[in-house]
C-alpha positions as CSV (number, residue, x, y, z in Angstrom):
1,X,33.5,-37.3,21.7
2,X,30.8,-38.2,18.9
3,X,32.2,-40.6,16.4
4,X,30.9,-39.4,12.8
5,X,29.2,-42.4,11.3
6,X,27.6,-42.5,7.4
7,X,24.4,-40.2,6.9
8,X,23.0,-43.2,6.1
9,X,23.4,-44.7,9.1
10,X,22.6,-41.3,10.7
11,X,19.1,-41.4,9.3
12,X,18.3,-44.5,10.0
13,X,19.4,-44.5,13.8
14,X,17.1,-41.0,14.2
15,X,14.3,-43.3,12.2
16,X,14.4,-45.4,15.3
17,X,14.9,-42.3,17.9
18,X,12.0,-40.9,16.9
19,X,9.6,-44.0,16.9
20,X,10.5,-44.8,20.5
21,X,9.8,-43.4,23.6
22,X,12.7,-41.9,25.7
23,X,13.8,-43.5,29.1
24,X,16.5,-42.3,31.7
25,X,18.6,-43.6,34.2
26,X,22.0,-44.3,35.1
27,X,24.1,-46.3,32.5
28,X,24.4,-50.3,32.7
29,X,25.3,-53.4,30.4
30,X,25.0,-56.5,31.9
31,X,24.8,-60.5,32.0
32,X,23.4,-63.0,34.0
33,X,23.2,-66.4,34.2
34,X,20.4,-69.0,33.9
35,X,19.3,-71.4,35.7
36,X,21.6,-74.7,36.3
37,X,21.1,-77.6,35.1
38,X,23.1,-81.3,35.3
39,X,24.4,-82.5,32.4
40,X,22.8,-86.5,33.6
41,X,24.3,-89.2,32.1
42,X,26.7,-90.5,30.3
43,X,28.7,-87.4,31.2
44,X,28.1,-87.6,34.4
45,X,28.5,-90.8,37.1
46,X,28.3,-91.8,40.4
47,X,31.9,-90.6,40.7
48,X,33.8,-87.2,40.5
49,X,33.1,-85.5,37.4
50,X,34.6,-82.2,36.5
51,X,34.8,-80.2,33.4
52,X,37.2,-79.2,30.8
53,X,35.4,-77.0,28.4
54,X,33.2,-77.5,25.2
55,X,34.7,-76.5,21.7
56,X,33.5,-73.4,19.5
57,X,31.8,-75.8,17.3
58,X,29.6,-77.2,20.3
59,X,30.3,-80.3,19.3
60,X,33.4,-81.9,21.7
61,X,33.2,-81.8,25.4
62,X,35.9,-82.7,27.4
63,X,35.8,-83.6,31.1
64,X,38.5,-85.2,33.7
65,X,36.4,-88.1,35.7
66,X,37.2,-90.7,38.0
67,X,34.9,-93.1,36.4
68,X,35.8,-96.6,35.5
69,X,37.8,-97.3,32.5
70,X,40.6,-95.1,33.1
71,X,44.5,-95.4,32.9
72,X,44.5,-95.3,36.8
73,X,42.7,-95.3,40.1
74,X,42.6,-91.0,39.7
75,X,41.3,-89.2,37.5
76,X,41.8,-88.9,33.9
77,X,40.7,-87.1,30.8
78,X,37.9,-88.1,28.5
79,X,36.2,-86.2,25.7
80,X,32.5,-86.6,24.2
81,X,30.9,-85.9,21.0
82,X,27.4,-85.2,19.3
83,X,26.5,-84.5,15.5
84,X,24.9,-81.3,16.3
85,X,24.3,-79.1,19.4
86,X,20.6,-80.3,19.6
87,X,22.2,-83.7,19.4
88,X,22.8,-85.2,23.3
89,X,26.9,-86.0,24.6
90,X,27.8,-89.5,23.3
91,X,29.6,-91.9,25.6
92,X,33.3,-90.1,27.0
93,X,35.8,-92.0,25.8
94,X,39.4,-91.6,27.4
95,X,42.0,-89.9,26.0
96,X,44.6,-92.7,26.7
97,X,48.3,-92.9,27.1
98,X,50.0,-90.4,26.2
99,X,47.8,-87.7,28.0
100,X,46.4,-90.1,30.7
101,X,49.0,-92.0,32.9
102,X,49.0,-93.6,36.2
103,X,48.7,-90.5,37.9
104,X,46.0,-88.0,38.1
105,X,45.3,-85.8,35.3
106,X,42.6,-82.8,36.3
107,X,42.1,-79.4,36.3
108,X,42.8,-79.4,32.4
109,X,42.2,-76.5,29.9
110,X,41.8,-76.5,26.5
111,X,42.6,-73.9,23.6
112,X,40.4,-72.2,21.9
113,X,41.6,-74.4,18.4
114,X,41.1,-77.3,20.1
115,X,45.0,-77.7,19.4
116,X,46.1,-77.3,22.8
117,X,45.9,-79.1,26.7
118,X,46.9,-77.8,29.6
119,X,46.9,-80.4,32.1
120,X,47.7,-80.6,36.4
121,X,49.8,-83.3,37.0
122,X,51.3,-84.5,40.0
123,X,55.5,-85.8,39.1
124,X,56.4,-88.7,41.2
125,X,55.5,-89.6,44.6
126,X,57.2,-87.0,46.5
127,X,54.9,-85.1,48.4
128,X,55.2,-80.5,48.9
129,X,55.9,-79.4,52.4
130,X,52.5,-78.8,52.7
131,X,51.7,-82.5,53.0
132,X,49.7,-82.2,49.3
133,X,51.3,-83.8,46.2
134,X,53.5,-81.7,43.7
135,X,51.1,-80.6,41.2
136,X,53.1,-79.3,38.1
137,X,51.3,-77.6,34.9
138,X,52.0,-79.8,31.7
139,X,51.1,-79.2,28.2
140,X,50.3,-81.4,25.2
141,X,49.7,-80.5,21.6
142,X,48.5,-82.1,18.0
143,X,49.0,-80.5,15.0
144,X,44.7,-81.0,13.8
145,X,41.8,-81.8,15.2
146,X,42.0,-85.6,13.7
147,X,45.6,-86.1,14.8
148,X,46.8,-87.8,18.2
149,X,47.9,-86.1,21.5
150,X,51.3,-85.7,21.8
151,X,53.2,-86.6,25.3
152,X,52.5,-83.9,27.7
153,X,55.7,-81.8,28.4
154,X,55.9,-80.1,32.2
155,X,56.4,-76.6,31.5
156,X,58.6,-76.2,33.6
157,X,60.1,-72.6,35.2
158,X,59.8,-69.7,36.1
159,X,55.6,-71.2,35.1
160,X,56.3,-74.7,38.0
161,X,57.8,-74.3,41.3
162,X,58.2,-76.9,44.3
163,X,55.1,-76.5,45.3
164,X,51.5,-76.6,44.1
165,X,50.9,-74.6,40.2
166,X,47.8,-75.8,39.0
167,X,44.6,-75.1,37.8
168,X,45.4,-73.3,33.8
169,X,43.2,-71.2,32.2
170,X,44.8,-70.1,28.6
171,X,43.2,-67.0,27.0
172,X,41.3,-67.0,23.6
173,X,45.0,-65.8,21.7
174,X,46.8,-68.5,23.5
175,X,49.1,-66.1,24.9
176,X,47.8,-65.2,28.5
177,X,48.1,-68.0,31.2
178,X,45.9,-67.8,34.4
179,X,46.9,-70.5,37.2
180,X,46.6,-71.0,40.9
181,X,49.7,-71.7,42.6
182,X,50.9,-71.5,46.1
183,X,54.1,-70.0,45.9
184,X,55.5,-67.5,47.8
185,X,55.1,-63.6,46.9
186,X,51.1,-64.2,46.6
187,X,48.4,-63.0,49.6
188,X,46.9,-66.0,50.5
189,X,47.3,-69.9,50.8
190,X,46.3,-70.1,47.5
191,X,46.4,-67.2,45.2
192,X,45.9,-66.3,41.1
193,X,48.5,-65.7,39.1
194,X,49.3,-64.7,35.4
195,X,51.9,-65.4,33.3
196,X,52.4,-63.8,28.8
197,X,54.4,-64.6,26.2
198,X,54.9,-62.3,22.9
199,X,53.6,-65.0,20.6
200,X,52.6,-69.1,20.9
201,X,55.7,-69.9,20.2
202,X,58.0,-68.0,22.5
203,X,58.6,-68.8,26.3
204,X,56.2,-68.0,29.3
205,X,57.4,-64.8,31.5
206,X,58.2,-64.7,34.9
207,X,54.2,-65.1,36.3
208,X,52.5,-61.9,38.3
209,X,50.9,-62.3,41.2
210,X,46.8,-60.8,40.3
211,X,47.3,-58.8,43.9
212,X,44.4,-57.1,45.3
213,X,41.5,-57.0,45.1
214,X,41.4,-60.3,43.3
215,X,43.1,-62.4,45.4
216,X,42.5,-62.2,49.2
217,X,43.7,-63.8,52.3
218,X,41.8,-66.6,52.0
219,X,42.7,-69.9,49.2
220,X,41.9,-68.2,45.6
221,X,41.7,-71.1,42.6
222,X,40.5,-72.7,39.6
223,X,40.7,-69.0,37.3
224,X,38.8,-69.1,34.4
225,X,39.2,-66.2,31.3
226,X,36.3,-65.6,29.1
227,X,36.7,-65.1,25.3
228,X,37.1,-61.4,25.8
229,X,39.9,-61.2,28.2
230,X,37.5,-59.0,30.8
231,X,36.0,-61.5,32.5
232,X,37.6,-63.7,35.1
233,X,35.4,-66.1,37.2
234,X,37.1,-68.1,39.9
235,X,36.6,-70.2,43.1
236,X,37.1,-68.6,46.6
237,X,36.1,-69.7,50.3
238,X,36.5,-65.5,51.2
239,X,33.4,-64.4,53.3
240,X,30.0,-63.4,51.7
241,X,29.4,-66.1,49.5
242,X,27.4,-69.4,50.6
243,X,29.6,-71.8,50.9
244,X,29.7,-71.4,54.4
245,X,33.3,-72.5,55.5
246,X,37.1,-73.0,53.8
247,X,35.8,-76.6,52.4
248,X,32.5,-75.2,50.8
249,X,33.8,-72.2,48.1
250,X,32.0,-70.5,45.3
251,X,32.3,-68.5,42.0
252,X,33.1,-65.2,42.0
253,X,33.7,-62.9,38.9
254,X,35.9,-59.7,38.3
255,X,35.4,-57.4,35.1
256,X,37.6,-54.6,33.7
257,X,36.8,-52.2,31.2
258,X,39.8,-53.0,28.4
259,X,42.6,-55.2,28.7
260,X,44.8,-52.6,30.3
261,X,42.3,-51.5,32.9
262,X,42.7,-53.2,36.5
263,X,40.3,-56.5,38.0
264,X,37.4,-54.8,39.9
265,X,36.2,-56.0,42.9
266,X,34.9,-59.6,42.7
267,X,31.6,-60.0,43.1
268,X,29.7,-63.6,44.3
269,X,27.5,-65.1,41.4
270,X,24.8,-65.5,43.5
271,X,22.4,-67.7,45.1
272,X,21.5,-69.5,41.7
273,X,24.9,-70.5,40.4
274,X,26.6,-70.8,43.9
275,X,24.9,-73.2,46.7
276,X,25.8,-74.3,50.7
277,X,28.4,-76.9,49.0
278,X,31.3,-76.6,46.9
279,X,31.3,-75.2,43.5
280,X,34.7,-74.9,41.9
281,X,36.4,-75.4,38.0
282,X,34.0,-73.0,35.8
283,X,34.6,-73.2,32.4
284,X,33.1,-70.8,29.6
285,X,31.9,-72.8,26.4
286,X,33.9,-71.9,23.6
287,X,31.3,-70.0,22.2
288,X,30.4,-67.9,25.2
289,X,27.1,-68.9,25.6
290,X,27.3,-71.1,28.7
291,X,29.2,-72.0,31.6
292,X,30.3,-75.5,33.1
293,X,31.3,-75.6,36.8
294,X,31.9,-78.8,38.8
295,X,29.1,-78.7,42.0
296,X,28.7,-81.0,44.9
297,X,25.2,-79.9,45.3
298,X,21.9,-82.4,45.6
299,X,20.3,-83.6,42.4
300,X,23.7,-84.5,41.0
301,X,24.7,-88.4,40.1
302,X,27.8,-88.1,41.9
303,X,29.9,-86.6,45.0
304,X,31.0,-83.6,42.1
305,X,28.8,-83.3,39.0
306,X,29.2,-80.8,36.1
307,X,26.4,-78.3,35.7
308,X,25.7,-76.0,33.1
309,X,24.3,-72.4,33.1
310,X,23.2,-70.0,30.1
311,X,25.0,-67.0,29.9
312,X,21.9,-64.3,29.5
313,X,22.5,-60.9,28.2
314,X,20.9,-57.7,29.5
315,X,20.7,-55.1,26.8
316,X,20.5,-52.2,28.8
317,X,23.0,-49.5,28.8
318,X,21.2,-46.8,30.7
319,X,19.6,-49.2,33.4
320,X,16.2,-48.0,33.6
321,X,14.8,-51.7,33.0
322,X,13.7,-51.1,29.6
323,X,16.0,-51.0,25.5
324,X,14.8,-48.0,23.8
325,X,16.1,-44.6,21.9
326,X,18.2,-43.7,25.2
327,X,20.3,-47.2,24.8
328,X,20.3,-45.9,21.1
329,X,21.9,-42.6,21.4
330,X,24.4,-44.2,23.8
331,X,25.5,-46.3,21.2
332,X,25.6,-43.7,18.5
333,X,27.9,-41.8,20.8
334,X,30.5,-44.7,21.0
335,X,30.3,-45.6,17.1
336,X,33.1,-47.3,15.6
337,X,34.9,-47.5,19.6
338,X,36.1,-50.0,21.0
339,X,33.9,-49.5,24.2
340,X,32.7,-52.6,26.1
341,X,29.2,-51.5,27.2
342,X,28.0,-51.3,23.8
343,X,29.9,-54.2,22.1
344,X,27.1,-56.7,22.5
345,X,27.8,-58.5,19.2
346,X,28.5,-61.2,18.9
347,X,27.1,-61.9,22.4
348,X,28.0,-61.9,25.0
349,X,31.5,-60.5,24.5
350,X,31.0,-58.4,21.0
351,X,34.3,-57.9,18.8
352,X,35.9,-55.4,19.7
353,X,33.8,-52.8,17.7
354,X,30.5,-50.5,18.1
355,X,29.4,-51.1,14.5
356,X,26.3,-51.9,12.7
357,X,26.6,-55.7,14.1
358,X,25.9,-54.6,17.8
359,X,23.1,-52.0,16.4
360,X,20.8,-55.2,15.2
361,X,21.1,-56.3,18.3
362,X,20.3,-54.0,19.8
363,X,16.9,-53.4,17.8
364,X,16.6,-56.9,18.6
365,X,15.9,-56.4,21.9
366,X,13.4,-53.1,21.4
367,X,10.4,-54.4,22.2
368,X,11.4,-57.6,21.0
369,X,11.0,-55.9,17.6
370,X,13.3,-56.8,14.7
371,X,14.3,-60.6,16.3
372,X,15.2,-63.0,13.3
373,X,13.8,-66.7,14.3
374,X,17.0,-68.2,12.4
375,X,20.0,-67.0,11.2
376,X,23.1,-68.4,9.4
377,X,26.0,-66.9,9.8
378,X,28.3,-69.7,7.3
379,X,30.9,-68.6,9.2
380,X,32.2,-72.3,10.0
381,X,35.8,-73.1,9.2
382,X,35.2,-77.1,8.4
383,X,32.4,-79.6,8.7
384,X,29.2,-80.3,7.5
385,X,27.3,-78.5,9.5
386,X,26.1,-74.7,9.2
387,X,24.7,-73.9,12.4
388,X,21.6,-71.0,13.5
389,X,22.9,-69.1,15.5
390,X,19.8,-68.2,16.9
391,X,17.8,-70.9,17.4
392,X,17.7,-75.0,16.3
393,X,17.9,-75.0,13.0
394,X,21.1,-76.4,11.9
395,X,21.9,-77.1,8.2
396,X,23.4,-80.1,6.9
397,X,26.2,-79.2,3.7
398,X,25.6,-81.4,1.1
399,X,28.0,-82.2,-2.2
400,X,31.3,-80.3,-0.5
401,X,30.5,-76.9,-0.6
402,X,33.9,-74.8,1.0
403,X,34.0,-72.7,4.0
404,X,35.3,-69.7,3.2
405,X,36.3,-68.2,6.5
406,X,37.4,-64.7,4.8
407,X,35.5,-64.6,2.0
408,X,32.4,-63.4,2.7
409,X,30.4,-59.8,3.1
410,X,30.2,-60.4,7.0
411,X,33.0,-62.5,7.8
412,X,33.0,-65.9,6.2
413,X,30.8,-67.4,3.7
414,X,29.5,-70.7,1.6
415,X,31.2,-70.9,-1.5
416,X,28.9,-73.7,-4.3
417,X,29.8,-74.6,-7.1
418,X,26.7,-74.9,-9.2
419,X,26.5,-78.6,-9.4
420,X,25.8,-80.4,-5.8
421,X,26.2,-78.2,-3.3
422,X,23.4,-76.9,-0.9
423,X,22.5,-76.9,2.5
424,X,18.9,-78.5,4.3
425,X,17.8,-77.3,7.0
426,X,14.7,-78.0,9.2
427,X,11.4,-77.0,8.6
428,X,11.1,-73.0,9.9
429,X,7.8,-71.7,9.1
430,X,4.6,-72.3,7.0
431,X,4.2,-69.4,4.1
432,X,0.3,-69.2,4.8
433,X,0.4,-68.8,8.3
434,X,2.3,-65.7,8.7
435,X,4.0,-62.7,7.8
436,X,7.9,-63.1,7.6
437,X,11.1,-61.8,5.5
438,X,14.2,-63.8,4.6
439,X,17.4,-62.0,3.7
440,X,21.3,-63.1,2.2
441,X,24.1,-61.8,0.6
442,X,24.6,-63.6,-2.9
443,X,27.7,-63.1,-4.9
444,X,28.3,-64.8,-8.4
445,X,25.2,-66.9,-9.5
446,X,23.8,-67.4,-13.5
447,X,20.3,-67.2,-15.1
448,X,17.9,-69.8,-13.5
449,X,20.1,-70.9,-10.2
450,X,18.1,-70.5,-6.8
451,X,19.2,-68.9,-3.6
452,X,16.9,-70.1,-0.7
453,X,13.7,-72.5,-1.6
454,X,11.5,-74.2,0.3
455,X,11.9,-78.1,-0.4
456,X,8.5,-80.0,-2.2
457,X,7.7,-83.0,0.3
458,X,6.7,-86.2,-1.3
459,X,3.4,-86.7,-1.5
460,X,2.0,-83.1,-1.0
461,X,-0.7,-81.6,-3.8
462,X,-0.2,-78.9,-5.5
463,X,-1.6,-76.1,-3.3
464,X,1.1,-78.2,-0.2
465,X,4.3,-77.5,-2.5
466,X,7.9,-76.0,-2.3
467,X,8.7,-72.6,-4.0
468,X,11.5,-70.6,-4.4
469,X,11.9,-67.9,-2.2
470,X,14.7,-66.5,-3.8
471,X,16.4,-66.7,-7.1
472,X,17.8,-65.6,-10.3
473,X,15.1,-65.0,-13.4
474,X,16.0,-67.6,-16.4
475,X,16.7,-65.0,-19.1
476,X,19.2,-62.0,-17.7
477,X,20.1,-62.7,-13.7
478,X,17.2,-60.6,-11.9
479,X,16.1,-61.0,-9.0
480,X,12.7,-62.9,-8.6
481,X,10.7,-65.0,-6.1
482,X,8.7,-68.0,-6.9
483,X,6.9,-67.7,-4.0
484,X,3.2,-68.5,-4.8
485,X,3.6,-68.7,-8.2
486,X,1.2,-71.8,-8.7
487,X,-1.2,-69.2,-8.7
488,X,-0.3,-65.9,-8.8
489,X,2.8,-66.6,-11.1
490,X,6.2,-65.2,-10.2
491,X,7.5,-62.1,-8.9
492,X,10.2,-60.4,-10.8
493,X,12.6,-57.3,-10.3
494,X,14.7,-55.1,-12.5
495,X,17.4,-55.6,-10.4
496,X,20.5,-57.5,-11.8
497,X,21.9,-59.6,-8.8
498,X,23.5,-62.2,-11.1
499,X,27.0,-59.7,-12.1
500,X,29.7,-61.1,-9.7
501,X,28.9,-58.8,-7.3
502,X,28.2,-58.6,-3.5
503,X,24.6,-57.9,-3.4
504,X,21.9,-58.3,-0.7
505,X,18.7,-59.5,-1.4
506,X,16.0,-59.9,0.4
507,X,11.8,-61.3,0.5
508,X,9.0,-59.6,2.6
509,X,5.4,-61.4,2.5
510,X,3.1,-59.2,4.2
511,X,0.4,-61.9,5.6
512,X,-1.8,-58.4,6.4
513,X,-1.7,-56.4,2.8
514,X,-1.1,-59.8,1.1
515,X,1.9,-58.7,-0.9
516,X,5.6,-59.7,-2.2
517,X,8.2,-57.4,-1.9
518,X,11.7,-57.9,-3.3
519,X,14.2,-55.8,-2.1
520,X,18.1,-55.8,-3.9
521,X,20.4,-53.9,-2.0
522,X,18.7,-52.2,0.8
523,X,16.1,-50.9,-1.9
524,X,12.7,-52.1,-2.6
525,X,12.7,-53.2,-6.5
526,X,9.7,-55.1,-6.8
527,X,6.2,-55.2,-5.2
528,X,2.8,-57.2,-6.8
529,X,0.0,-54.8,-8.0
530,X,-2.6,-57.0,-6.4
531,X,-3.1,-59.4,-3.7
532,X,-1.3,-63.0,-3.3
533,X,-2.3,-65.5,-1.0
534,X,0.0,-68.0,0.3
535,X,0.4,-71.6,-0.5
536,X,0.8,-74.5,2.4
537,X,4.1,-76.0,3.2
538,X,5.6,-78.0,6.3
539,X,9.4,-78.6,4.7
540,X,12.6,-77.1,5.1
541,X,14.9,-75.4,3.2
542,X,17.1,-75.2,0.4
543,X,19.9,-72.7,0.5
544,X,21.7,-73.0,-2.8
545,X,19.2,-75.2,-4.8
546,X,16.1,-75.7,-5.8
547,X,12.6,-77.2,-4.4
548,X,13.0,-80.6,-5.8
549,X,17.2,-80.1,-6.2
550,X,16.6,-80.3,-10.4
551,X,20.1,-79.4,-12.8
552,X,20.5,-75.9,-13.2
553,X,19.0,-74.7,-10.0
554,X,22.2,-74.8,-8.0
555,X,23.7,-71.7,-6.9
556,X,27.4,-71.4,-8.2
557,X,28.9,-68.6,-6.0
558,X,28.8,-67.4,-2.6
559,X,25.8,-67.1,-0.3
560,X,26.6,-65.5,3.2
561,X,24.4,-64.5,6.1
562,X,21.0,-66.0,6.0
563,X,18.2,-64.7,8.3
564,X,14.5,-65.2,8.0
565,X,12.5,-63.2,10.6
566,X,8.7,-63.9,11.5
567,X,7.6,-60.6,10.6
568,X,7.4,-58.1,7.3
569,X,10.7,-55.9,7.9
570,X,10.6,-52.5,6.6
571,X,12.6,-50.3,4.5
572,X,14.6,-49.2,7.4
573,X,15.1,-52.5,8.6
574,X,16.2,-54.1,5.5
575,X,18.4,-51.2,5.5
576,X,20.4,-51.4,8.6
577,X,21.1,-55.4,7.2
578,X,23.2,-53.7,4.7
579,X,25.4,-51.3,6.4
């Protein structure tokens, strides 16, 4: 069935229909992963080395090692840190008592709040019939990010048995447990098992055995759950992969559709991920955008190293190797579902949505046409940090600006308060070098307060200055650009933005025609008569203040989704930002 979408939105998505050619084929969304690489030191050493997962933020990693400096002679759990994700891992530091103890502590999970452990622990000396130690799953908890562990609790039955339950995966709601466990009732030595609870602070059920075609006859361990709940990499020795013996497993995957649709058939990851030795304990980074698995493969530091791979996303939904008006209408025809194959935003596991999110995306990938170079979300809950989602750029908050993790026009957003607060970032692009287009929504701001500028650089003459690239006119809360205005003065609209309003704004420089254009609201409201030519700069930006950060330039408000594309966007463009 056709989902009825906005006319709008109709217009716009037979705009891009008719502009590209039409492909066929047989329909298929995918991902694939990049090449691996070792994390190197200091996360890794010359002894075992396995991985626990990185946080959403990018900015914790946590690993269980063997390394020296540890509670015991096994392994224990350590975590490392880095200002920013372009930053390299700081030194691992342990855990300590209570989490780490004279046993070994491994095969540990952690939820996606960062709030939660779930550690394999082997209780007392006492050895399984199977001639292995008793491996129990245990749990430890603190209440924020800055408080201590608290002593891990065994979780006891129906979850533990007398024999081996180990290896937990918990899923992105905290209310799904995957875990190996060699109990009776499964297929194999070793098989998966899953156990649910109504909410985080009820029980765990009785757990259910994956079954077929998941688990096998062969040993079936270390599960691991992606963000989305439909993706479930594990290790296995079972036959086809290239391991090449019940010592030497790999990673295999199994999808499903929905939540409530069976595991498919696993499937090997392949000769780049999985090698002759042993790969085991994949982890998904809590944003989804890599994995970590433990390898015993050459080129490590250690006997087991953690490697990482990129998770890549193939926009293609009808497989005939190209993105074009067929993967369009595909999407049109799932509007507003919840339907996997087009849910590519945010990737790699979308929301839960077909919506105007995934359509960017997608026009993203036509062509490479319509590909922003940076983009800020501000959708961060704390810190001072307000990452690109796209590429490097990362913005450092100045003056306590607030997350506002509801408030904003697409999700969360950057709340200032006219008197300090503004984010820096890096330097992006030079405004005489090239076309390009920056775009936010704004709401709240007063006469004279800036949105985005580009900062002045000590030093530089005249002609090598900042400008502002967006902002509010002195006298009556237009929209204007100061872009060039040395010269050419500045570029003002008709457009109140400056009401209290959500409103999206927007900047195009045409480098070809040599032209400003102002868009307010997916409308073009100003454009100069004549030609401007652009004026040299090599610093960053200002979002939320001014060029040289003077009184009355900073924005009091909310600014929320920033992106800055290399290239003059269009009307239809511009448009689809606003839906």
């Amino acid at each position: 069935m056709r989902v009825c979408v906005s006319s709008k939105v109709i217009v716009l998505l037979i705009g891009f229909c008719a502009a590209i050619l039409i492909g066929a084929g047989s329909v298929k969304a995918d991902f694939t992963f990049g090449t691996p690489t070792n994390l190197g030191s200091p996360i890794n050493t010359s002894y075992d080395d396995q991985p626990v997962g990185i946080t959403a933020d990018g900015l914790s990693l946590y690993l269980a090692s063997k390394r020296l400096g540890g509670q015991s002679q096994w392994v224990d759990i350590w975590v490392a840190t880095r200002p920013t994700k372009d930053d390299p891992w700081g030194e691992p530091v342990n855990l300590g008592p209570p989490v780490n103890t004279e046993r070994s502590e491994e095969e540990t999970d952690i939820s996606a709040d960062g709030l939660t452990l779930y550690i394999r622990r082997a209780e007392g000396s006492e050895l399984t019939p199977n001639g292995v130690p008793n491996w129990d799953i245990w749990v430890s908890t603190r209440a924020t990010a800055d408080d201590p562990w608290d002593t891990p609790v065994n979780l006891g039955p129906p979850v533990n048995t007398p024999v081996e339950d180990m290896d937990p995966s918990i899923s992105a709601d905290g209310l799904t447990m995957y875990f190996s466990s060699r109990r009776s009732g499964g297929l194999g030595g070793v098989d998966l098992w899953m156990t649910t609870r109504p909410t985080i602070n009820d029980q765990w059920s009785e757990p259910v055995n994956l079954g077929s075609p998941v688990n096998g006859l062969y040993h079936d361990d270390c599960p691991e759950i992606s963000p989305d709940d439909l993706i479930l990499l594990f290790s296995s020795n079972r036959p086809g992969g290239f391991g090449g013996g019940s010592g030497d497993g790999d990673l295999w995957m199994s999808t499903r559709p929905t939540k409530n649709d069976p595991w498919s058939e696993p499937v090997n990851l392949g000769p780049e991920i999985n090698s002759e030795y042993r790969e085991q304990r994949v982890r998904f980074s809590g944003d989804g955008t890599l994995i970590l698995f433990e390898s015993s493969r050459p080129g490590g530091m250690g006997q087991k190293d953690i490697w990482q791979a990129p998770i890549i996303q193939i926009i293609d939904f009808n497989g005939d190797g190209i993105v074009d008006s067929v993967d369009l209408c595909i999407m049109i025809d799932h509007w507003g579902e919840n339907y996997s194959l087009c849910d590519i935003s945010p990737v790699p596991f979308g929301d839960g949505i077909v919506d105007v999110q995934d359509l960017i995306v997608l026009a993203e990938h036509m062509y490479g046409y319509f590909k922003p170079i940076a983009h800020w979300t501000l959708n961060e809950m704390e810190g001072n940090i307000a990452y690109d989602k796209v590429g490097k750029n990362d913005g450092l908050v100045y003056g306590g600006a607030l997350w506002q993790p509801t408030g904003g026009k697409v999700g969360g957003a950057l709340q200032f308060d006219g008197i300090d607060n503004y984010v820096n970032t890096p330097f992006i692009l030079n405004p005489i070098e090239e076309s390009f287009s920056v775009t936010a929504w704004i709401r709240g701001g007063v006469p004279g307060q800036v949105i985005i500028s580009q900062a002045d650089v000590e030093g530089q003459s005249a002609i090598e200055s900042g400008s502002t690239w967006l902002g509010i006119n002195q006298s009556d809360g237009r929209l204007m650009t100061g872009l060039m205005d040395i010269f050419f003065g500045p570029l003002e609209s008709e457009s109140v933005v400056a009401d209290g309003q959500w409103h999206h704004v927007g900047l195009v420089y045409d480098l070809t025609t040599m032209k400003r254009h102002l868009y307010a609201d997916g409308a073009q409201v100003a454009v100069d008569a004549g030609i401007v030519a652009g004026v040299q700069s090599t610093a960053g930006l200002y979002i939320g203040a001014g060029q040289i950060l003077d009184v009355g330039t900073f924005f009091m408000g909310f600014i929320d989704d920033v992106r800055i594309y290399n290239q003059a966007l269009g009307a239809k463009e511009i448009e689809i930002l606003i839906q």
